[in-house]
N, C-alpha and C positions, 0 to 999 in steps of 0.2 A: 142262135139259140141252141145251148146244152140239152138231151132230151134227159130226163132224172126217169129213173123208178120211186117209187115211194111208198113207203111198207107203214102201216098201220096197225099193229095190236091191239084186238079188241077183246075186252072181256066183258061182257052185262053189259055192253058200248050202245044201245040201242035208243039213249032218250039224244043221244050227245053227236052219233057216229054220221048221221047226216049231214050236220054243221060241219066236221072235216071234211068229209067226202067233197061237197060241194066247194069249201075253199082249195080244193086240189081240182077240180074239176074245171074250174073258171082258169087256171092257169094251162097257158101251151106246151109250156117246160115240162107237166105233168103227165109224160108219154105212157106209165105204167101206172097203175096204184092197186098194191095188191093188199087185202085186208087176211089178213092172218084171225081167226077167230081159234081165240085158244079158252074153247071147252064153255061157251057162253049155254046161259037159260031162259034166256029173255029174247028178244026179236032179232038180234043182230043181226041175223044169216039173213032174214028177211028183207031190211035193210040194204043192206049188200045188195041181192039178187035184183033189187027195185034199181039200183045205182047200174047196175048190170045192164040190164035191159036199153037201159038208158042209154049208155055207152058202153065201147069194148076196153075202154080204158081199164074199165072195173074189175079185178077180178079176186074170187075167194080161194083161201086154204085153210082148209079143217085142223084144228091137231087134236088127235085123238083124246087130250085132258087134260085139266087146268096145267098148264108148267109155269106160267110166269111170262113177263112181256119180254125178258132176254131173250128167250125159248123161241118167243112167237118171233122178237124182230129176227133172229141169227135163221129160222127157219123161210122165213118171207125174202132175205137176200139172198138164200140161197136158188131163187126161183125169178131172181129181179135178172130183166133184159138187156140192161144199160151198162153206164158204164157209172154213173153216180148214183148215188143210194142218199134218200131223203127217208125221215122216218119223223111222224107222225103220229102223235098219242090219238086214241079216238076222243077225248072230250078236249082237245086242241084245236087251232085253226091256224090256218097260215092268214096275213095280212095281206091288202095288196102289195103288189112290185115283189113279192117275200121269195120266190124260185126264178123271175127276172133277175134278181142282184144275185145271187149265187151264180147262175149262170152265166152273166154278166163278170163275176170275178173270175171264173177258172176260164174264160177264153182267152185271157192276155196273163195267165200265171199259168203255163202245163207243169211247173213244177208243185203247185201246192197239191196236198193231199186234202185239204177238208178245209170249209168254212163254216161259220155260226152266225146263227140272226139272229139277233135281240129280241127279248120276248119281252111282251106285259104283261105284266101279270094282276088278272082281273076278277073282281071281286073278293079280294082278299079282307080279312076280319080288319079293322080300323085302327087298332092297335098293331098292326104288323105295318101297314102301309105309312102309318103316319111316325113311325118310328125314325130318329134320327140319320140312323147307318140303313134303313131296307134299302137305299137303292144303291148302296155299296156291295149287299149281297145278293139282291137283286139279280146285278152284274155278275159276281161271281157264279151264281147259277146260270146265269145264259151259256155258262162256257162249259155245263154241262148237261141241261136237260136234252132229252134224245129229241124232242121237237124242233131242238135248235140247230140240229146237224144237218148237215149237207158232206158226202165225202166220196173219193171215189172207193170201188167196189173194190179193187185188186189189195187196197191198202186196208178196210176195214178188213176183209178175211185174211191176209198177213197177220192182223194182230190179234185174229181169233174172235172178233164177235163179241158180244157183250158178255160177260163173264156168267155164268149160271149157275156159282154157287148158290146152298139153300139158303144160306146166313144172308144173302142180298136180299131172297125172298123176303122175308123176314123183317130184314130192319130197314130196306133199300138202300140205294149207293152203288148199284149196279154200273150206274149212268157215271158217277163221279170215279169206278175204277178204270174204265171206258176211258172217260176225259184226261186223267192223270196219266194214261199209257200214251193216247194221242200227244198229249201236250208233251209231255217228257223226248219222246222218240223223233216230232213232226214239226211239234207248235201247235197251236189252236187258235188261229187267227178268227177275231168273230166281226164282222159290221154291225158297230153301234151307232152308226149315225141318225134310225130310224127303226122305231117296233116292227116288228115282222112276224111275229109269230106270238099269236094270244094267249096263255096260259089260261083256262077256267077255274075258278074255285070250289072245292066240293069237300065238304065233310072227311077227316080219313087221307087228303092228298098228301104224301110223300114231303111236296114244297112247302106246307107249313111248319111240318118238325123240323125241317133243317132251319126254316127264317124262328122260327121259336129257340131252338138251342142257339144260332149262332148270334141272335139278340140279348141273349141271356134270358131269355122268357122260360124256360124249360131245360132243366139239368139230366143230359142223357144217362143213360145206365152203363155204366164202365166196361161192361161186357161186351156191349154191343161197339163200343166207340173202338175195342182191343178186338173184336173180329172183322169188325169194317176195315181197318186197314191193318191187319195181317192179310185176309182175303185179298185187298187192294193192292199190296204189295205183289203177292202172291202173283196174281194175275200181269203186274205190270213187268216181274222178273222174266214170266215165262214168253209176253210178248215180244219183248225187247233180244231173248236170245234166238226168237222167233228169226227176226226182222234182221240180227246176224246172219244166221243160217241164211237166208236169204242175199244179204248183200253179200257171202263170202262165195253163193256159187257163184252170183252174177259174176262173178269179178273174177273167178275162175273158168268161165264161160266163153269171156271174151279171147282169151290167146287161143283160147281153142280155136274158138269161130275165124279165126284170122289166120291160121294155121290150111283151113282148108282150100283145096287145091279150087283156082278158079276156072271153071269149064266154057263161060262167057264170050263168043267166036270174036 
């Protein structure tokens, strides 16, 4: 068994955050779980503190004002104990076996960097679900929403964290410049053999505009589609030379390392 961290961003999370809390709680995988409350008005912290008591698994981090779930998740790994980072919306839930098979894949892969769990996505309007193509993009979403990630820690801050431009605030796709940097750089391998990870429906969520426009139910505004991926771009160029910078000292690193004198009697 992999031990995970698992970061949570909560905002107004308070009718929803329990139901997470609890599906990380029932798993053994779930060594940390730390609830990032970014700038809530409602009960959250309360919440939290009750899950606290409960167990030490639990634990909270304030951020001084609303920033965004980028914000909250990039802040919460920065404070994760492990060595993989699970992340966790608060009106989500993991499935059962959902951090068993994650852990279960990186004990016989030390080279992958990240896995994804298929999500379902539940209670969605009738006209989305019963659509021809939903469970074509469906799929495509699993290989981005941040409930579906699993990754380890050293490679998510390599490639800088979830992106925090305001334009993501905005129109979201934070999650989808995230995915396009993984995928492009790593792969994004995800198990679709079985749901793992519940998606809830609510008024206002993010995953209906994208199953709305990418059904044709909904014609985005040009503006927004020409900053989402400028911004996307953007993000993906700076990771990637990131992630050079990186493999060119490793690689410079080593003649050094071999170089020095062995003292070894």
């Amino acid at each position: 068994m992999t031990p995970l961290s698992i970061i949570i961003p909560c905002y107004n999370g308070a009718a929803t955050l329990a139901r997470a809390l609890q599906s990380c709680l029932i798993r053994p995988e779930a060594a940390q779980i730390i609830v990032v409350d970014d700038g809530s008005t409602d009960a959250s912290i309360d919440v939290v503190a009750h899950h606290g008591r409960l167990d030490p698994r639990v634990g909270l981090l304030q951020m001084p004002y609303n920033g965004g779930p980028a914000r909250a998740r990039n802040w919460g790994a920065m404070h994760a104990a492990h060595g993989l980072l699970a992340f966790l919306d608060a009106d989500d839930e993991y499935l059962p076996g959902a951090l068993a098979a994650a852990s279960a894949f990186f004990a016989p892969n030390p080279n992958e960097v990240s896995v994804r769990l298929d999500v379902d996505y539940t209670d969605f309007p009738d006209d989305l679900i019963h659509h021809d193509d939903f469970d074509k993009h469906a799929a495509t979403l699993s290989n981005t929403v941040p409930s579906s990630l699993i990754i380890r820690r050293a490679v998510y801050a390599a490639l800088g964290g979830f992106p925090m431009d305001d334009a993501f605030r905005r129109i979201g796709g934070e999650d989808g410049a995230f995915s396009w940097a993984l995928r492009d750089i790593f792969g994004n391998r995800r198990l679709d053999d079985v749901k793992r990870v519940r998606m809830h429906y609510h008024p206002g969520i993010h995953a209906e505009r994208y199953f709305r426009i990418a059904l044709g139910l909904q014609t985005p505004d040009p503006a927004d589609v020409a900053d989402a991926f400028r911004f996307s771009r953007q993000f993906l160029d700076t990771a990637r030379a990131g992630i050079e910078q990186l493999r060119a000292a490793s690689f410079a690193a080593e003649p050094a390392a071999s170089a020095l004198p062995n003292h070894t009697a």
